[in-house]
N, CA, C and O of each residue as an XYZ file, in Angstrom:
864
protein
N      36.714    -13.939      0.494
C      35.518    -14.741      0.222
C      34.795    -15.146      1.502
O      33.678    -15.663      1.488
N      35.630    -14.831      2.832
C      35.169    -15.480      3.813
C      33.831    -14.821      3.930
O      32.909    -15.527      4.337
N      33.555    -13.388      3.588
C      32.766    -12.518      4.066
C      30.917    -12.835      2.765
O      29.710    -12.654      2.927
N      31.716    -13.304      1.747
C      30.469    -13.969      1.007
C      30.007    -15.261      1.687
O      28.802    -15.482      1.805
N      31.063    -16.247      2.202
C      30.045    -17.121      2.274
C      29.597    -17.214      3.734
O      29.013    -18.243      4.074
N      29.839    -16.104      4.766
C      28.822    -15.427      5.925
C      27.419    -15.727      4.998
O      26.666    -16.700      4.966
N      27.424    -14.586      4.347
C      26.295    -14.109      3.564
C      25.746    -15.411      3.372
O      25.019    -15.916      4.228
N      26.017    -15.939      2.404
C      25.656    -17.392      1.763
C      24.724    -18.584      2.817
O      23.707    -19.210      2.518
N      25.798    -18.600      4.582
C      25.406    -19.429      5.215
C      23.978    -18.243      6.008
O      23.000    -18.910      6.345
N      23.868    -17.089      6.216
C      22.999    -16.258      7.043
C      21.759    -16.801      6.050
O      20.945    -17.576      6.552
N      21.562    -16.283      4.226
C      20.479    -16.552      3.728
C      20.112    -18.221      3.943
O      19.022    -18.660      4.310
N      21.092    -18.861      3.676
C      20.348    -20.546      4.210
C      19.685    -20.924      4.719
O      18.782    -21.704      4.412
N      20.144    -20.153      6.277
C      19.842    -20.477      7.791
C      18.397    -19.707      7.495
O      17.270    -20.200      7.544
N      18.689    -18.679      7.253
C      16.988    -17.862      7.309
C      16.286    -18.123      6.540
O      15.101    -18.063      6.870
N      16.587    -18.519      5.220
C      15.532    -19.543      3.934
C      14.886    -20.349      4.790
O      13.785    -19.921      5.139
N      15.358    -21.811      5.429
C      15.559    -22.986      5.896
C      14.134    -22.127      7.027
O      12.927    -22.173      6.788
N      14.644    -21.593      7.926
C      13.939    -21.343      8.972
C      12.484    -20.831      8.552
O      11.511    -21.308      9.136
N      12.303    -19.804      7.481
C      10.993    -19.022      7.205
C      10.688    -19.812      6.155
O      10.264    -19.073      5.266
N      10.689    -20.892      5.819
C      10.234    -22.300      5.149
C       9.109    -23.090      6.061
O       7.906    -23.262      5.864
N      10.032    -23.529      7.208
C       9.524    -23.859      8.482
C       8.152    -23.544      9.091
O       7.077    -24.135      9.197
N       8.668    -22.332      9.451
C       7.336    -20.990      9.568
C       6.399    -21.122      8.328
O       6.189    -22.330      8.429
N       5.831    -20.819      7.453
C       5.589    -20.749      6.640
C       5.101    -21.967      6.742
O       4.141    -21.646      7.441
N       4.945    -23.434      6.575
C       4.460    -24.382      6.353
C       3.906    -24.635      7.739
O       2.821    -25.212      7.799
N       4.351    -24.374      8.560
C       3.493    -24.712      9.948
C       2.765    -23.801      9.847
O       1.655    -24.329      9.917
N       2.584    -22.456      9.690
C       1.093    -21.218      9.158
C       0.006    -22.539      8.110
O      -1.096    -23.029      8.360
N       0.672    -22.677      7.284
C       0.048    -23.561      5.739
C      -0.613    -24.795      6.797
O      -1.840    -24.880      6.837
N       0.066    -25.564      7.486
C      -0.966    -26.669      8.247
C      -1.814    -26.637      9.191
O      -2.653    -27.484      9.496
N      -1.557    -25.506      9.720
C      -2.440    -25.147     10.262
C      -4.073    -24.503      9.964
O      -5.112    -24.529     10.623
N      -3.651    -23.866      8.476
C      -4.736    -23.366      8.047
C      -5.438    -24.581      6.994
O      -6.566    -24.604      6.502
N      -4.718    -25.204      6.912
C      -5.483    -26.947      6.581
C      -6.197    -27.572      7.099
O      -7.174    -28.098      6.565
N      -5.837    -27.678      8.424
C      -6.450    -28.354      9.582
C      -7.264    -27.784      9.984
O      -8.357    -28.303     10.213
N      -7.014    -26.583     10.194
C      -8.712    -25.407     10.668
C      -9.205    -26.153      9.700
O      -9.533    -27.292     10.030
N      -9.426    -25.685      8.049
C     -10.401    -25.927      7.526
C     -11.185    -27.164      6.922
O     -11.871    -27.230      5.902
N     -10.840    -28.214      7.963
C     -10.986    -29.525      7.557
C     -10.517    -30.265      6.389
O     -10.890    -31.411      6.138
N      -9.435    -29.384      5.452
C      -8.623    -30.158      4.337
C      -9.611    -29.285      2.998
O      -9.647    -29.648      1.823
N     -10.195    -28.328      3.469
C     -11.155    -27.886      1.940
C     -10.348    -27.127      1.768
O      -9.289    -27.050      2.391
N     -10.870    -26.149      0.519
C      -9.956    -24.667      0.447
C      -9.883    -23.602      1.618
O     -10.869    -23.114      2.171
N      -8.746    -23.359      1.868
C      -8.273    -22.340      2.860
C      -8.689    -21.374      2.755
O      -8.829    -20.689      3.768
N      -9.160    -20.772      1.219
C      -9.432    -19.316      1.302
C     -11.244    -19.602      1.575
O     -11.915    -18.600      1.326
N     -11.904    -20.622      1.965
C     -13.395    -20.751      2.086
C     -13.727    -20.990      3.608
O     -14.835    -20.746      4.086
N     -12.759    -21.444      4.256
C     -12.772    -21.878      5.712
C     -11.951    -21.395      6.345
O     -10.997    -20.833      5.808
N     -12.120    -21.494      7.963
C     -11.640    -21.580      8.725
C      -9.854    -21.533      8.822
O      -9.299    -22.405      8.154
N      -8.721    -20.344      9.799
C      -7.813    -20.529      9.028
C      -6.986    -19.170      8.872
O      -7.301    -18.024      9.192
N      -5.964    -19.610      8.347
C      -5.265    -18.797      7.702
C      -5.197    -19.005      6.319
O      -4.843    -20.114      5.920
N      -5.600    -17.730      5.174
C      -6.079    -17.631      4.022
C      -4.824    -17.693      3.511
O      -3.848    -17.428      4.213
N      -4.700    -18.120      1.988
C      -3.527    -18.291      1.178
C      -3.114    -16.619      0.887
O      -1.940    -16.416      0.578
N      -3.808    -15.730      0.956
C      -3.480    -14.489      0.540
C      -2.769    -13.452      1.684
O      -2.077    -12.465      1.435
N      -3.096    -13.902      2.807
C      -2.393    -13.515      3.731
C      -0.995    -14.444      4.149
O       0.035    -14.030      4.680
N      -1.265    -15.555      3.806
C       0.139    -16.459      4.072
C       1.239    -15.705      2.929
O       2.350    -15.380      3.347
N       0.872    -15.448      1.485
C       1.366    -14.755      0.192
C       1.882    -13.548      1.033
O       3.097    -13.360      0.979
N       1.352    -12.945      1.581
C       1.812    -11.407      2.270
C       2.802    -11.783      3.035
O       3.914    -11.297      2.827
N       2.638    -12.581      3.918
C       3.482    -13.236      5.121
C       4.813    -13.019      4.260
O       5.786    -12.269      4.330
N       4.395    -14.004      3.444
C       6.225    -14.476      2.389
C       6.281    -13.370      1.682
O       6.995    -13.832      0.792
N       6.133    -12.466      1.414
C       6.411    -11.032      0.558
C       7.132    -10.030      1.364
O       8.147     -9.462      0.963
N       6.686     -9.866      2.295
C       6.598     -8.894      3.713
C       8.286     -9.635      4.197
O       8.998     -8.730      4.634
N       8.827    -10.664      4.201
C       9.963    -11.118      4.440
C      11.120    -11.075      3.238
O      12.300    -10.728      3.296
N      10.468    -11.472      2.339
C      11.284    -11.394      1.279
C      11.537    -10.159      0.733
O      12.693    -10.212      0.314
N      10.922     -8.740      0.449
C      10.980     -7.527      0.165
C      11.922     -7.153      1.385
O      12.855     -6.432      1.030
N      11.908     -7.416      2.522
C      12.976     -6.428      3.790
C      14.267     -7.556      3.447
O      15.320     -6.928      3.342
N      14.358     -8.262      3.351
C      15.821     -8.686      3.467
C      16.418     -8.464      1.564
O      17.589     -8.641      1.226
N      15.610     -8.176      0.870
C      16.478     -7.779      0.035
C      16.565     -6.776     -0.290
O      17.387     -6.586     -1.187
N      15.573     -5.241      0.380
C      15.808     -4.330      0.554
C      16.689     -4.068      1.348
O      17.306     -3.071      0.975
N      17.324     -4.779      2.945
C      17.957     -4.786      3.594
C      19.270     -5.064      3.143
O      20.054     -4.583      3.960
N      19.920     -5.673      2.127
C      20.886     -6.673      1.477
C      21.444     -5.138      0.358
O      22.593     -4.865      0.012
N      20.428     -4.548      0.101
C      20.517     -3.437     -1.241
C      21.209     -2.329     -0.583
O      22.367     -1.996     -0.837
N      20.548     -1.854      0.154
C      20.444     -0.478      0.950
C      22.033     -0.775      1.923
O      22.833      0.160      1.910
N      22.352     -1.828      2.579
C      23.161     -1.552      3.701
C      24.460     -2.844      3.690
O      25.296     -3.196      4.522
N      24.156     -3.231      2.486
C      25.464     -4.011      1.891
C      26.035     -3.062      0.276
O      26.868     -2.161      0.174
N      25.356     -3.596     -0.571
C      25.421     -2.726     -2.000
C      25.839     -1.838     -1.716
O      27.048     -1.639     -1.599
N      24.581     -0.705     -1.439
C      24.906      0.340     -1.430
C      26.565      0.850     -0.750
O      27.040      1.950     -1.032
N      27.217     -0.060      0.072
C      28.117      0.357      0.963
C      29.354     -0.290      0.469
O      30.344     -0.348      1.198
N      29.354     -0.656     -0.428
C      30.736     -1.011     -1.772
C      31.005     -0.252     -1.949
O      30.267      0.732     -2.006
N      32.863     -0.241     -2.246
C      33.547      0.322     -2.968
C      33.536      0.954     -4.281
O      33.625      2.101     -4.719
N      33.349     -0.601     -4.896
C      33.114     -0.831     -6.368
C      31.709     -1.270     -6.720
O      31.184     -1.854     -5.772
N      31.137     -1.196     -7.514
C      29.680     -1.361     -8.503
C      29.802     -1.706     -9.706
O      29.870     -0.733    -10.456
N      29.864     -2.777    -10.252
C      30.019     -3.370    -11.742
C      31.502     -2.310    -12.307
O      31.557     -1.467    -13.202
N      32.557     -2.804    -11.353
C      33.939     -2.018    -11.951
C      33.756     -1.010    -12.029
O      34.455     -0.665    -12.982
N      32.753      0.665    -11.305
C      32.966      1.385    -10.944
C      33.113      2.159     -9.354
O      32.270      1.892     -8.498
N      34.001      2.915     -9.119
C      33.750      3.426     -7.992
C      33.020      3.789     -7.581
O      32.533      4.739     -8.194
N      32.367      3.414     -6.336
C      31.327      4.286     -5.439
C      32.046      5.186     -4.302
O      32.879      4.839     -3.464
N      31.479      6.409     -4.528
C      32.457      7.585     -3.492
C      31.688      7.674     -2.439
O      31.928      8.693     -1.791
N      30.667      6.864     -1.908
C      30.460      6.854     -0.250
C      30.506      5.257      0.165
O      30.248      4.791      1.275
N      30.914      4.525     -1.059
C      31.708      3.053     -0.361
C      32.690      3.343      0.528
O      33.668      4.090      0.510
N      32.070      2.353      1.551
C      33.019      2.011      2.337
C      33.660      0.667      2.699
O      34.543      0.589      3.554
N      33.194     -0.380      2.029
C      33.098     -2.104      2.001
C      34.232     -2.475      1.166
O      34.012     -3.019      0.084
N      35.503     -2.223      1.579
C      36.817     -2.800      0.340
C      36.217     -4.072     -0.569
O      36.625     -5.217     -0.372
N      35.529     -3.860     -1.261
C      34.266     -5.516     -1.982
C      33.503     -4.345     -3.302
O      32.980     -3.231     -3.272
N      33.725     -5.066     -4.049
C      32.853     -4.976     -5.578
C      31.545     -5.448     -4.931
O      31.425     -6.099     -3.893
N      30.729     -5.057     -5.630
C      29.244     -5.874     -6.427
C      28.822     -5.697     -7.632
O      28.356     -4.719     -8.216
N      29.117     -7.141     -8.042
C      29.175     -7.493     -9.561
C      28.364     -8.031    -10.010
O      27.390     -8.057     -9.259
N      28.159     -8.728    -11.289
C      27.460     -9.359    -11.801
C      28.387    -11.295    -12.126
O      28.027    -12.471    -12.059
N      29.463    -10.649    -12.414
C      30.197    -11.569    -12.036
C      30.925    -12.205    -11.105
O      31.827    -12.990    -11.398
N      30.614    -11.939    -10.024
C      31.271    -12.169     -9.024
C      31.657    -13.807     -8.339
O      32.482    -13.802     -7.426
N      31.052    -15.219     -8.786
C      31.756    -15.676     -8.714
C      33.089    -16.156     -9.509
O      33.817    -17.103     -9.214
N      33.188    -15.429    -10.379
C      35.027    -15.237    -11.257
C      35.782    -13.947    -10.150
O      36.843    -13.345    -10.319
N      35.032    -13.859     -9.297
C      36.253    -12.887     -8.962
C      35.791    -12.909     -7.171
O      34.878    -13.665     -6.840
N      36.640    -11.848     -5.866
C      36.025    -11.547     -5.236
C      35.605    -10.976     -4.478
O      35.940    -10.589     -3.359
N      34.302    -10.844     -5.482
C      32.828     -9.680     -4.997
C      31.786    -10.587     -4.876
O      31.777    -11.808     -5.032
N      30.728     -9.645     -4.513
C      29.705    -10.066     -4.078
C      28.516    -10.245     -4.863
O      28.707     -9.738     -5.968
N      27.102    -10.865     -4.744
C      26.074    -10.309     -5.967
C      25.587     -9.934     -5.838
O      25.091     -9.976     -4.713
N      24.995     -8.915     -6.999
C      24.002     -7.969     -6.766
C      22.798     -8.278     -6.169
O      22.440     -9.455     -6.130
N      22.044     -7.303     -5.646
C      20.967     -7.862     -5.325
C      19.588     -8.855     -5.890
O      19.043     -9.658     -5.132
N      19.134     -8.642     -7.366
C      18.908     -9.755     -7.742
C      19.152    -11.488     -7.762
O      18.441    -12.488     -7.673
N      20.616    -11.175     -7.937
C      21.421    -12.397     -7.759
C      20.876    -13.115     -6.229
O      20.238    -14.158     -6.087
N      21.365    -12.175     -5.192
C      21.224    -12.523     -3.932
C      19.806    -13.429     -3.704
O      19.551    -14.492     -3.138
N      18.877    -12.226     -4.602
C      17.182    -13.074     -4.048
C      17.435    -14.320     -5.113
O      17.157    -15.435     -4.672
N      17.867    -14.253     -6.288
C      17.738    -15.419     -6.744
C      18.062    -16.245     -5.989
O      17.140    -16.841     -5.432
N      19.486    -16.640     -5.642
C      20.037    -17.000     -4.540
C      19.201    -18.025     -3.264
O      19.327    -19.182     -2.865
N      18.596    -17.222     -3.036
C      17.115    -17.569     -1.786
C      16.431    -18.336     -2.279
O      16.231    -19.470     -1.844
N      15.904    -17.811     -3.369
C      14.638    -18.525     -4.463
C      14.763    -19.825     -4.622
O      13.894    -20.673     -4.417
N      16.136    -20.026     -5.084
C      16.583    -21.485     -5.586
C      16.393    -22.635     -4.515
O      15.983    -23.779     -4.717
N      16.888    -21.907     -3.038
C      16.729    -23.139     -1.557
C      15.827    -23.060     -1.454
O      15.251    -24.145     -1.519
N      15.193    -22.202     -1.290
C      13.257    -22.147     -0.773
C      12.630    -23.059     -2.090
O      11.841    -23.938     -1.744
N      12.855    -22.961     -3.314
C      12.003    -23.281     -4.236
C      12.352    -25.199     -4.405
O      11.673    -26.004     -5.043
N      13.640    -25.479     -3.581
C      13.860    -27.011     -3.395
C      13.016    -27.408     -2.474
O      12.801    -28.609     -2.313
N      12.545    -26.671     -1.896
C      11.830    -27.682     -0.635
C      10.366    -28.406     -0.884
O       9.808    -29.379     -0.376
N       9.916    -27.175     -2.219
C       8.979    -28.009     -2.843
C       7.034    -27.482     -2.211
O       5.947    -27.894     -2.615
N       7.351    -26.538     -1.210
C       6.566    -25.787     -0.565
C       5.739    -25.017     -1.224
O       4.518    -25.128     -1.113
N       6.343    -24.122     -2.010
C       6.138    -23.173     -2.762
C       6.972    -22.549     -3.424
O       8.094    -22.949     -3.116
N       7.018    -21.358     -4.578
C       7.787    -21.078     -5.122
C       7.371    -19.540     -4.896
O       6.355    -19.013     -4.443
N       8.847    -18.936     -5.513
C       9.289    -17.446     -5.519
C       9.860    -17.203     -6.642
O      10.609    -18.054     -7.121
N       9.628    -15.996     -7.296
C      10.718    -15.493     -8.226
C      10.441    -14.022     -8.665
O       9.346    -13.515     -8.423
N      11.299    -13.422     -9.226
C      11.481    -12.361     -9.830
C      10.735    -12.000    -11.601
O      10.895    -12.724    -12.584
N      10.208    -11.136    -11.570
C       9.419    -11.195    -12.835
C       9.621     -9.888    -13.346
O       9.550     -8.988    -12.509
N       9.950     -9.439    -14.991
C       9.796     -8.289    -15.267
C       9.573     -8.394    -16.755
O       9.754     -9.489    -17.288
N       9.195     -7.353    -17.478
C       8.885     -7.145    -18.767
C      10.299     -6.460    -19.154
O      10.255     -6.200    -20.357
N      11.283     -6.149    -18.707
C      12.544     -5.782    -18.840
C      13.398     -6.674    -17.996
O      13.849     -6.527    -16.860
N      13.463     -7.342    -18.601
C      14.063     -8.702    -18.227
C      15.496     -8.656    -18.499
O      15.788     -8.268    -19.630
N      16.471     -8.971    -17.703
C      17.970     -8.971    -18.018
C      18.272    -10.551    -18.401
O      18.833    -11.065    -19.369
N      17.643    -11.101    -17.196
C      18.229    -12.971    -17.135
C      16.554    -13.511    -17.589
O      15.473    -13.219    -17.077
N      16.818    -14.211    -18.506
C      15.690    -14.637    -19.442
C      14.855    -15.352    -18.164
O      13.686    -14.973    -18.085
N      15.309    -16.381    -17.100
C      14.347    -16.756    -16.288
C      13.584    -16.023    -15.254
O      12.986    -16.538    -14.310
N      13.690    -14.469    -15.602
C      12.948    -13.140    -14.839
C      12.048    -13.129    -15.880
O      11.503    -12.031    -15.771
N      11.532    -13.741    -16.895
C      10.874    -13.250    -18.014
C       9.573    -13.932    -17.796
O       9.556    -15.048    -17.276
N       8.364    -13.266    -18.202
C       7.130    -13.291    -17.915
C       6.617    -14.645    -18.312
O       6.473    -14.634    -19.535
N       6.292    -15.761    -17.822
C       5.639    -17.108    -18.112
C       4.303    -17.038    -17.780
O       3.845    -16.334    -16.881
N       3.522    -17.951    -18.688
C       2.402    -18.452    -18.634
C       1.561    -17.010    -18.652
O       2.113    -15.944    -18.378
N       0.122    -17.122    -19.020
C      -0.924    -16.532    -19.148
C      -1.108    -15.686    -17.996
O      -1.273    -14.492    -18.247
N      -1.117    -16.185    -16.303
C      -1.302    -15.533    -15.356
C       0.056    -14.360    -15.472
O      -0.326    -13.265    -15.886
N       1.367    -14.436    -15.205
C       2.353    -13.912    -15.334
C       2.130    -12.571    -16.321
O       2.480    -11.422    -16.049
N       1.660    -12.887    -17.165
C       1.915    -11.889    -18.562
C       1.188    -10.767    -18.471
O       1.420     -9.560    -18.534
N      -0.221    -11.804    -18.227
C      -1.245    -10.779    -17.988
C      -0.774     -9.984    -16.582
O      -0.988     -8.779    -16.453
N      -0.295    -10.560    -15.833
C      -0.449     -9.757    -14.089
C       0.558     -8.468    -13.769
O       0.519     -7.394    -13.168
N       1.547     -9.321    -14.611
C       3.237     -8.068    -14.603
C       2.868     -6.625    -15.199
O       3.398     -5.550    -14.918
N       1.672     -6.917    -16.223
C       1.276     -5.618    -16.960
C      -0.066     -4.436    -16.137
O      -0.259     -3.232    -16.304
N      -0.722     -5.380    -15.316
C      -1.884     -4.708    -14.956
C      -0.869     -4.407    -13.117
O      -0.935     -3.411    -12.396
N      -0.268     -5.354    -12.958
C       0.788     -4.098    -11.454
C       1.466     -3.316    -11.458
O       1.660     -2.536    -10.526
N       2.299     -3.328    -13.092
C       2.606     -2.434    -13.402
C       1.905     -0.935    -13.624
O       2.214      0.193    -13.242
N       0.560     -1.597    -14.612
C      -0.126     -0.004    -14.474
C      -0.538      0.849    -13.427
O      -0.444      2.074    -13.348
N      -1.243     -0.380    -12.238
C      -1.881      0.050    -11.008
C      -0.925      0.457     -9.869
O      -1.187      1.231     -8.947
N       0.578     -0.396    -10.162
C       1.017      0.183     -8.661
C       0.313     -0.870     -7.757
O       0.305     -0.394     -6.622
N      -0.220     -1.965     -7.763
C      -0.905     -2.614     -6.666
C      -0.290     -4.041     -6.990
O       0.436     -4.290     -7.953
N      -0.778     -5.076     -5.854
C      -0.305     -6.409     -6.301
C      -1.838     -7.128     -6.675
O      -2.944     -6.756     -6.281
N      -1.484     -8.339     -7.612
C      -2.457     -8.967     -8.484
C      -2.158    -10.321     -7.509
O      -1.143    -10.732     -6.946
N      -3.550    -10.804     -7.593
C      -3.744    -12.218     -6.745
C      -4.938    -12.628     -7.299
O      -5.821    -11.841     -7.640
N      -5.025    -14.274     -7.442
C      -5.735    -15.112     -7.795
C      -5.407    -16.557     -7.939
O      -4.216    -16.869     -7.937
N      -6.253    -17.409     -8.055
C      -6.218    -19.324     -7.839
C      -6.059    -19.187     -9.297
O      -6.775    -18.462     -9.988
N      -4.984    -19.996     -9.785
C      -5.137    -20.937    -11.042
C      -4.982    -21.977    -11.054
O      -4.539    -22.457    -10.011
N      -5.285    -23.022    -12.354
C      -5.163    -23.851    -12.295
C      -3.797    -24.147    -12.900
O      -3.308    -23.197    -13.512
N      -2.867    -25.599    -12.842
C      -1.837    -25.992    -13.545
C      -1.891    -27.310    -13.311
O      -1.677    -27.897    -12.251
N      -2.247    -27.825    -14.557
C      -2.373    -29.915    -14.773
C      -3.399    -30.014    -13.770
O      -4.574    -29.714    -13.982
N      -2.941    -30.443    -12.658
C      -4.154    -31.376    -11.586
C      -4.417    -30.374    -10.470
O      -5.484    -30.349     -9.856
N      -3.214    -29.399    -10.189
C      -2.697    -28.610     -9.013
C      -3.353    -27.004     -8.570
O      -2.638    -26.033     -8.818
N      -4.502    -26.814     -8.019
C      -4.671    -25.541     -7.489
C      -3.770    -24.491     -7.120
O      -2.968    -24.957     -6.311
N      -3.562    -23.389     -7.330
C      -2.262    -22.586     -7.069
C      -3.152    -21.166     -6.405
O      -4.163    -20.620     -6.847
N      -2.341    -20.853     -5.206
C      -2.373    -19.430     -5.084
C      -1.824    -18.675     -5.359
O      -1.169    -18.365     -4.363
N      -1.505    -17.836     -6.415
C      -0.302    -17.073     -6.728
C      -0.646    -15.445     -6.461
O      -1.727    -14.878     -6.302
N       0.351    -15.078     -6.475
C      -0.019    -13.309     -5.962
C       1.250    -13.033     -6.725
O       2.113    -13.906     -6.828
N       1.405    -11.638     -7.351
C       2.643    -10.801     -8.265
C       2.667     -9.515     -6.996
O       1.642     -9.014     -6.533
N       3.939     -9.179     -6.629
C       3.500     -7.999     -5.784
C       4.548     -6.848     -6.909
O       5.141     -7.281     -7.897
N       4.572     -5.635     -6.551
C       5.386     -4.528     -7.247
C       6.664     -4.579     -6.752
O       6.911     -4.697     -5.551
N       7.548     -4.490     -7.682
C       8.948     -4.801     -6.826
C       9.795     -3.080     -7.281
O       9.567     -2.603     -8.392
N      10.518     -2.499     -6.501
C      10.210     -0.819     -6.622
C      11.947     -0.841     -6.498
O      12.587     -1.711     -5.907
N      12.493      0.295     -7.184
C      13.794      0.452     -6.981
C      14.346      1.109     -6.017
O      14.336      2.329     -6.186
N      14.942      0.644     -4.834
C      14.686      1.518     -3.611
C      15.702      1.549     -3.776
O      16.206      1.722     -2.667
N      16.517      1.486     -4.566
C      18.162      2.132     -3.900
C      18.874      2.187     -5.496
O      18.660      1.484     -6.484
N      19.774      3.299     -5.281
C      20.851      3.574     -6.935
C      21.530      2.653     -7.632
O      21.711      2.668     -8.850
N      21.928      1.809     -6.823
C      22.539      0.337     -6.739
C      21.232     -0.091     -7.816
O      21.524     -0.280     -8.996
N      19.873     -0.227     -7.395
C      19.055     -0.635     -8.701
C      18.957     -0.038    -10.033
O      18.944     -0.606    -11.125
N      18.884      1.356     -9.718
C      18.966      2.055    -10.759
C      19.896      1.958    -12.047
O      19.688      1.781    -13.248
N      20.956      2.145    -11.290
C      22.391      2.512    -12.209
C      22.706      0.818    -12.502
O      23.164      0.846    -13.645
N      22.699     -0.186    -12.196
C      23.032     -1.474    -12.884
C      22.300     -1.819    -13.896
O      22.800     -2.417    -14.849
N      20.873     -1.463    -13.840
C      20.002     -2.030    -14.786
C      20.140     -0.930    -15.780
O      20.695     -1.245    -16.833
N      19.814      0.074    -15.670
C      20.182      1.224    -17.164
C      21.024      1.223    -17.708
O      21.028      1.513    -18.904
N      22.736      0.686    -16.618
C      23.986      0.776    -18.060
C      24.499     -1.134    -18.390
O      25.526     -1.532    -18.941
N      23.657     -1.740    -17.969
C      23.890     -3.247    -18.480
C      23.648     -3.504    -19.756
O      22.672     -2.977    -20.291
N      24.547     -4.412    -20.515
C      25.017     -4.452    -22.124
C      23.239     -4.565    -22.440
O      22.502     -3.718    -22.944
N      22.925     -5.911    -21.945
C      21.904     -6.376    -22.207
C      20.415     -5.515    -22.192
O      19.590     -5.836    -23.047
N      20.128     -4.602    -21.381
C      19.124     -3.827    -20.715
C      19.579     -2.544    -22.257
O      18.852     -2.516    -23.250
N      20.648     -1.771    -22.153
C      20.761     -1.309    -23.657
C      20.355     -1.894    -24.978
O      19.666     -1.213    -25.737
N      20.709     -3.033    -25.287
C      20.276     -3.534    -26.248
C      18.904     -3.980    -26.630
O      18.538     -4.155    -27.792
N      18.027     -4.184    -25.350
C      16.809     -4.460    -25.809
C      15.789     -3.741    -25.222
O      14.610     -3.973    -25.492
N      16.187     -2.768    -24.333
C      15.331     -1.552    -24.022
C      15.929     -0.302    -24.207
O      15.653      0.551    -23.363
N      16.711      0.012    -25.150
C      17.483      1.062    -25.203
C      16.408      2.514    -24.968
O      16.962      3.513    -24.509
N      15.030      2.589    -25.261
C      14.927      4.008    -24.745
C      14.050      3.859    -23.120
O      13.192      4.680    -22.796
N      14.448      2.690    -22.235
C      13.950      2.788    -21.139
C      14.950      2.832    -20.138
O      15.876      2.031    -20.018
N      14.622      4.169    -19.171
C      15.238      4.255    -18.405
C      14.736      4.072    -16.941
O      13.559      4.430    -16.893
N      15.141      3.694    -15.864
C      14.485      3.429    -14.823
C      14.824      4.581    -13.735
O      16.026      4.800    -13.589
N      14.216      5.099    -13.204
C      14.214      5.923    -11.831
C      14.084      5.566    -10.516
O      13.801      4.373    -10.404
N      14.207      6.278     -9.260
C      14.142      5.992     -8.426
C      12.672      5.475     -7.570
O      11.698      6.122     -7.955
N      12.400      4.609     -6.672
C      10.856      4.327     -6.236
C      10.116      3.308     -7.846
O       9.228      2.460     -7.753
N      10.756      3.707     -9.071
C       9.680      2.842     -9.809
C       9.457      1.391     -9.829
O      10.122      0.479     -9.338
N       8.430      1.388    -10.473
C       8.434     -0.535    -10.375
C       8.840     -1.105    -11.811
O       8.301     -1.215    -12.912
N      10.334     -1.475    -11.102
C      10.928     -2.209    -11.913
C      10.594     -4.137    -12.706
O      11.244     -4.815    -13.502
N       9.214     -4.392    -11.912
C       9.119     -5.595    -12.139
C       8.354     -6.513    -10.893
O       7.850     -6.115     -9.842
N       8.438     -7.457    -11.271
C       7.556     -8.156     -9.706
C       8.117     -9.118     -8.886
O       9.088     -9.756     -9.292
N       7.550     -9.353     -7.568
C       7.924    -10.627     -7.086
C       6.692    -11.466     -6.930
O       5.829    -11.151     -6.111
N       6.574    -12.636     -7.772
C       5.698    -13.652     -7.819
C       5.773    -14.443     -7.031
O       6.913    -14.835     -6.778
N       4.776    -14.970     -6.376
C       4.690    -16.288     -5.184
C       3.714    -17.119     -5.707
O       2.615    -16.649     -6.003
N       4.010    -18.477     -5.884
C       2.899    -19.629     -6.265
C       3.056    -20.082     -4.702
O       4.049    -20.050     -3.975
N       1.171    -20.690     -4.347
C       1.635    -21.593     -3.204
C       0.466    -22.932     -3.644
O      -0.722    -22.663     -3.822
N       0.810    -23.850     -3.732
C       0.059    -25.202     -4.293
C      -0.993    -25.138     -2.765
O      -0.662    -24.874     -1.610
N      -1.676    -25.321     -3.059
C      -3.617    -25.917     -2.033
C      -3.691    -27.239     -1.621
O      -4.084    -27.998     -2.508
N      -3.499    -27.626     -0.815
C      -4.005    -29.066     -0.118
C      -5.200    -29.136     -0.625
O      -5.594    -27.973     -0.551
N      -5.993    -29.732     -1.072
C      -7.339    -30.086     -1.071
C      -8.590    -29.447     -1.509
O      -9.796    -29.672     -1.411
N      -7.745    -28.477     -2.081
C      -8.632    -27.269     -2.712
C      -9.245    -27.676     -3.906
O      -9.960    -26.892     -4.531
């Protein structure tokens, strides 16, 4: 377990830190613009700050997929024959010990970053395994379907109660077999998408970023 909670304390430290970052970009582009909307003034724009946090979050869990995952032994209690990592990656893994899959992992992230109250992150798909990947609200529903068709990411201001939001959906793509092969033979993914199968490079779903507006 020692070697999970490496893992555990590395994502913290780097959550914690590109939080940091990230909100000193955000006050700064406040202060340029005298406290109005960021995307009208002076600044760093909410849509490029959205990229900022995408552009980080896509490499470390592509990074986490490709050169941890992929390099297991075991894969949801099967062998992998170019593992080399004496370590499962499971779905269950804290009953046992392995590691989590990569979803898990970004969830993982999501949850510290999304305490700080900054902004939020999450995982979105219309093939949804864990019901809180599942498409919310009007922006969500509509956006997961039109990035899906285009292959591009969807961005726009909404509103929620009192609160201006920048949110952006980007394409989230299966870059490694490790994505592939968990999501096609999972109980759940059979049972309620039984004739969808996923391939390699496709877009399996999105990563959503809300970021709340000072003064917008």
């Amino acid at each position: 377990m020692a070697f999970v909670e490496r893992w555990f304390q590395t994502i913290r430290t780097r959550t914690v830190a590109f939080v940091a970052i990230v909100m000193a970009v955000m006050v700064t582009a406040v202060s340029c613009s005298g406290g109005g909307n960021v995307a009208d003034n002076a600044g760093v724009a909410p849509e490029l700050v959205a990229d900022y946090i995408h552009t980080v979050l896509a490499a470390d869990r592509t990074a986490y997929t490709k050169h941890v995952v992929n390099r297991v032994a075991t894969l949801e209690g099967k062998a992998k024959e170019d593992g080399v990592l004496p370590i499962e990656a499971t779905e269950g893994w804290q009953q046992t010990d392995g590691i989590p899959l990569p979803a898990q992992m970004f969830r993982l992230g999501s949850e510290i970053a999304n305490e700080s109250g900054y902004f939020t992150y999450n995982l979105i798909s219309p093939w949804y395994i864990n019901d809180n990947h599942a498409p919310k609200g009007e922006f969500e529903e509509r956006a997961v379907q039109e990035m899906i068709d285009t292959g591009e990411p969807v961005k726009e201001y909404q509103e929620i109660g009192d609160q201006t939001y920048f949110s952006a959906m980007y394409p989230d793509k299966a870059v490694a077999e490790a994505c592939v092969s968990c999501h096609n033979t999972h109980p759940v993914h059979l049972e309620r998408y039984p004739d969808k199968q996923f391939v390699m490079d496709e877009v399996m779903g999105g990563i959503v970023i809300n970021i709340p507006l000072q003064g917008a």
